[in-house]
N, C-alpha and C positions, 0 to 999 in steps of 0.2 A: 636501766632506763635512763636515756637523754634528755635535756627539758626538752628538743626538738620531738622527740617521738611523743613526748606527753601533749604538745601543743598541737601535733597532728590531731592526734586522740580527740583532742578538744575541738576541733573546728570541724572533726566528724558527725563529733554528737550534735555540736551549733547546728549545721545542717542539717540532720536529719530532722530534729527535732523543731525547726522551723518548716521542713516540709510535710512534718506526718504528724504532727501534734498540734493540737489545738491551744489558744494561750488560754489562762483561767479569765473567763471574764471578769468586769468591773460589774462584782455580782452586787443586789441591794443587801445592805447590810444585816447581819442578826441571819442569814442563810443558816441550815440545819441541814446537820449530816445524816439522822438516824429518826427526825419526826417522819415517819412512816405512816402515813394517811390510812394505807389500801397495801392488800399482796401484791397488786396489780405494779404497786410503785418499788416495792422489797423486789420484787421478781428483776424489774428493769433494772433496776440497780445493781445486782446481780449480773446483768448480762452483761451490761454494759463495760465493769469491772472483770468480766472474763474477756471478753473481745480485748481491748486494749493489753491486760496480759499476753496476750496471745502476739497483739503487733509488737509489744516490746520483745518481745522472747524471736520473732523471726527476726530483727534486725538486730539482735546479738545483745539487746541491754538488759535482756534479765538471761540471771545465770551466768553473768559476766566470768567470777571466778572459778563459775565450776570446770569440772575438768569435760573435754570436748568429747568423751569416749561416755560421759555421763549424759550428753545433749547441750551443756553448755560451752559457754566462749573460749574459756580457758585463757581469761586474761590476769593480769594482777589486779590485787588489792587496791592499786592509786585509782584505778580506772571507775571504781565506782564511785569514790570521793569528786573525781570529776564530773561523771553524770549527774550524779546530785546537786553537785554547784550550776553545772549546767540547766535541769527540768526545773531549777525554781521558778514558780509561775508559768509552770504549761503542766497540764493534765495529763499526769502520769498515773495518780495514787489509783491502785485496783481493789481497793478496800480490803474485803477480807483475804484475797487470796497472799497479799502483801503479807498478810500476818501470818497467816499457814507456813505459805513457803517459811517465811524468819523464825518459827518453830520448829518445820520436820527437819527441812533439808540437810542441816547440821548434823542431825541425830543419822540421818540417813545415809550422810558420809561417813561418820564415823563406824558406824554399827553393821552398815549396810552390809549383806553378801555380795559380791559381784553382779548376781543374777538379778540382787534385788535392786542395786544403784541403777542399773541398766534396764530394768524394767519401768521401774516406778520416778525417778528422777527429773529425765527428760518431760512427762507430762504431767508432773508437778509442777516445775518454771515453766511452763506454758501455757498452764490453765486450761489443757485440754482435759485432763480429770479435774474436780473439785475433789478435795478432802477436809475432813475436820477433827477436834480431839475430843476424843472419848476418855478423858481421867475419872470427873470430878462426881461423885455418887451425893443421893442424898444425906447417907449416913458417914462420907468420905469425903472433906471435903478440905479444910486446911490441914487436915490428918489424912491426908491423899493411901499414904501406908495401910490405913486401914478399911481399903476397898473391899467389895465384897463378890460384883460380881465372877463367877466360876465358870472357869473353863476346862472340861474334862477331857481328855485325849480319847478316842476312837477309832483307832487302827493310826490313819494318818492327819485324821481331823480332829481339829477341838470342838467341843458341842460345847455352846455355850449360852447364860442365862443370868442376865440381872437388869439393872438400870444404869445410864448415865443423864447426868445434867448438866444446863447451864454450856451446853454443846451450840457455838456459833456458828449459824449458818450450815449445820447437821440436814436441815431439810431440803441443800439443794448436794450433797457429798455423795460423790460417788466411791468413794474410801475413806476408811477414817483411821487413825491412831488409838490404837487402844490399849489399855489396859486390862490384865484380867488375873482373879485370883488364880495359879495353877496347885498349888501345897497348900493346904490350909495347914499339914504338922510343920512347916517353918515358921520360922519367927518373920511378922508380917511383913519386911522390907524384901525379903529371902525367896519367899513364892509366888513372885508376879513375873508374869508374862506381859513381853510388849508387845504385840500384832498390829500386821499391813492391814486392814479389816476392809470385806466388800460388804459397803450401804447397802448396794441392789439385790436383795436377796430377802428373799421368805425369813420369817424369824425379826425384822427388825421392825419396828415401828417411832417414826416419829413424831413425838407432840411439838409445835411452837406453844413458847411461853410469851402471850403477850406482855410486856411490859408496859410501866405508868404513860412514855412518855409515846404509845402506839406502836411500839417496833417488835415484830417476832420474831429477830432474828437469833436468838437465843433457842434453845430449844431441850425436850429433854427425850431420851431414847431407850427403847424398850426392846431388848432382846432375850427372845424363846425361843430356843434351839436353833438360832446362828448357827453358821458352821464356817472354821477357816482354818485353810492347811499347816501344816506343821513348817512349808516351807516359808509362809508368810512371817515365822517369829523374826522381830529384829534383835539383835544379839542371841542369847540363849534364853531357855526356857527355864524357867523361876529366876533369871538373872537380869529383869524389867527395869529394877529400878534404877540402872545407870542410864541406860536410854533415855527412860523418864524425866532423870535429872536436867540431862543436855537438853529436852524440850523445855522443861519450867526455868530452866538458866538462862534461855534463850527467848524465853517468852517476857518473864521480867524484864531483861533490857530492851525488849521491841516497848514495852508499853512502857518505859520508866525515859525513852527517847520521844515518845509524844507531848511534843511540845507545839502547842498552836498558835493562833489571832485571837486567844480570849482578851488577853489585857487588853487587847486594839480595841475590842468591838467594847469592852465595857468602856474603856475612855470615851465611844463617841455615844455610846447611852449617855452617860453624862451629859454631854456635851448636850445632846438633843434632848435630855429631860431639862437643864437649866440648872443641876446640881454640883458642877465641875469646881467651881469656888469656894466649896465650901470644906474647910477645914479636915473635918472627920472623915471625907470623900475622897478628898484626893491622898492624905493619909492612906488611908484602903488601895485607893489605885496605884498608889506608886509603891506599894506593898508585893502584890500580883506580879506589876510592871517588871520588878525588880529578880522577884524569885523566877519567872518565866527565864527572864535573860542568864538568871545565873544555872535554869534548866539546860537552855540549851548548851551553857559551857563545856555542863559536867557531860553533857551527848555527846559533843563534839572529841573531848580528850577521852572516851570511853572508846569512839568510833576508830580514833586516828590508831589508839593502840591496837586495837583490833586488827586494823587493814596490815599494819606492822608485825603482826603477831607476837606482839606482848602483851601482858599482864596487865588487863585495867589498872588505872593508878587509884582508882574509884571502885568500893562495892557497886554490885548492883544496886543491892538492895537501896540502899542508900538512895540511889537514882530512883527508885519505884515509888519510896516511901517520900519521897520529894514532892513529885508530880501527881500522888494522889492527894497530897496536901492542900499542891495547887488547886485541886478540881476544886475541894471544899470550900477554901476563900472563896474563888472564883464564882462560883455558883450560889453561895452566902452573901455576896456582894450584887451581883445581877436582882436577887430577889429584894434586897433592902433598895435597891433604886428603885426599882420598880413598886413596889409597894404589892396591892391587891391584884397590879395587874398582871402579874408576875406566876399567877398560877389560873391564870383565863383565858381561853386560844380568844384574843382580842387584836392582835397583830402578830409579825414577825419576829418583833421583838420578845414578845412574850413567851412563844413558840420556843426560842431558842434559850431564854432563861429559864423554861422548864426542863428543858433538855440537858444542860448544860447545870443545873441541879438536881440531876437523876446521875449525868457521869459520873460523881464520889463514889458510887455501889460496884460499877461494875469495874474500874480502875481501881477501888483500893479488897477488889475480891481476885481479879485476873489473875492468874501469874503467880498466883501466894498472894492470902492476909494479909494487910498489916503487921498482925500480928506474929505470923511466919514471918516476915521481913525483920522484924525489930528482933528476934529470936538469932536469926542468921545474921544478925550482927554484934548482937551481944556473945556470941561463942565464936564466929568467924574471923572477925573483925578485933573485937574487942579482948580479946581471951578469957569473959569469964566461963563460969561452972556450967554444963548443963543441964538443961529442965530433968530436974526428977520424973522420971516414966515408972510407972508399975509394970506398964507392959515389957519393958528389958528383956529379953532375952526367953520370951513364954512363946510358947507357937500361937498362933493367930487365930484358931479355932479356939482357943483356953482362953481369949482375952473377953473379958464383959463386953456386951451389945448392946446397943440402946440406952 
């Protein structure tokens, strides 16, 4: 690659994206991504976020690197680091489908069969199917391993039956990622299964879980005699949890790169409460201000390696366990400005202070705990001992329940 070819690259996206994309307005401040009124408003959101998928994906900017035989560009690594420089401040972000894709798609080249990259791929970067992930159980949940749902083979089918939770955006998925016990006699990392899973079908049922701050896009799903082919496993069968891994590897650094305008918007509460001079305040602010900026650093040298394909210089975890940090000040701070008004839909500002102290729950659970994170860094990172397990090496059926 020439800088001239790169600079071509550049003046393509410049175009396009001044003729097909809209710029983010000069929105009023304290705006809210997730206070969710009405379905009516979840729904549009929704759509809205699959349409724009779909236009990025026909003029080649989503799925840039994937390979062209899979439905993508089949371009290089630089070429996204340019789009992204280039869409700052025009509406691109497609909410959830942004996160899906930066979960499966990986796992899906790697793992994938032919048949399956070729099927399922293409109308994944396009948002012409929705999908979502199926891991996290009530009784499985930072101990993923110890899922429970079962899947029994039936000629060429699995018949299958349990629960998941905490499933984003499950009630609008036309396929999901799943998890499922296949051996209960292996030891429990040993007999799971990872399956293409069809939403549409008898057997499944989804609940939304409304949440504090109105939004349902969460959800939890109930499956009675599902059924999904033997051709849908990705990898092998009882051989899940590498798959698994590349999506939770992949999911932590999508959510440990979310870095936003919190700092901004708390600076101008301030400002507009009359609080900005005071000592303890701005202490706090330039606290946020500061770890924000050194968020994006640690994204930035995380991403660059990436596109290069080397070795983060950076755990993930590290990056996760940063940004959920973040949320905590952040949203401990909004609230002490704020005072009473801070939990009373009384404005937009408050609107977005409650919001935005609801984000610690579901950012330091996405992706792995905390406490999963700090674990995978004290044995990854760090070289110490690891956690004492009883369950070592017991099959998974022999292990305590409840």
């Amino acid at each position: 690659m020439n800088a001239s070819h790169k600079d071509q690259y550049r003046l393509e996206v410049q175009k396009w994206l001044a003729e097909n994309i809209d710029l983010i307005e000069e929105k009023e401040p304290f705006t809210t991504l997730h206070w969710m009124p009405s379905r009516e408003r979840e729904n549009q959101h929704h759509l809205d976020c699959q349409l724009r998928q779909k236009k990025l994906y026909d003029a080649g900017y989503a799925g840039v690197t994937v390979p062209a035989e899979y439905g993508g560009r089949g371009g290089e690594p630089w070429m996204q680091g340019v789009f992204r420089e280039e869409a700052a401040g025009y509406q691109v972000h497609t909410g959830f489908f942004n996160s899906i894709i930066a979960m499966t798609l990986p796992a899906l080249l790697k793992h994938g069969t032919e048949e399956q990259k070729k099927t399922h791929i293409p109308s994944l970067i396009s948002g012409g199917i929705s999908w979502c992930q199926l891991f996290s159980e009530p009784g499985a949940g930072s101990d993923l391993a110890g899922l429970a749902t079962r899947a029994e083979l039936d000629g060429e089918e699995f018949i299958i039956h349990g629960q998941k939770v905490w499933n984003s955006a499950a009630m609008y998925a036309d396929m999901g990622i799943l998890l499922v016990r296949t051996n209960p006699d292996a030891h429990k990392h040993e007999g799971i299964t990872f399956l293409l899973f069809d939403m549409k079908q008898s057997g499944v049922e989804v609940r939304p879980l409304i949440q504090a701050h109105g939004a349902g896009h969460f959800a939890e799903v109930f499956l009675d005699g599902a059924k999904c082919h033997i051709s849908n496993v990705l990898g092998e069968i009882d051989k899940g949890w590498g798959p698994a891994r590349a999506v939770m590897s992949n999911e932590s650094a999508m959510i440990g790169g979310a870095s936003g305008d919190n700092p901004q918007q708390l600076i101008e509460l301030a400002h507009e409460l009359g609080n900005v001079d005071e000592p303890v305040i701005r202490q706090k602010l330039a606290v946020v201000y500061t770890r924000n900026k050194l968020l994006k650093l640690m994204s930035e040298k995380i991403s660059t390696a990436a596109r290069k394909g080397k070795t983060p210089p950076i755990h993930p975890s590290i990056v996760k366990l940063y940004v959920a940090n973040n949320r905590r000040l952040e949203g401990d701070l909004a609230q002490s400005l704020l005072g009473a008004a801070g939990v009373a839909v009384t404005a937009n500002a408050s609107k977005w202070a409650m919001e935005l102290l609801h984000a610690r729950y579901p950012i330091s659970i996405g992706g792995g705990t905390d406490e999963v994170h700090r674990n995978n860094l004290g044995e990854q990172a760090l070289g110490l001992p690891r956690d004492i397990r009883i369950d070592r090496g017991i099959p998974w059926k022999d292990i305590p329940k409840g």
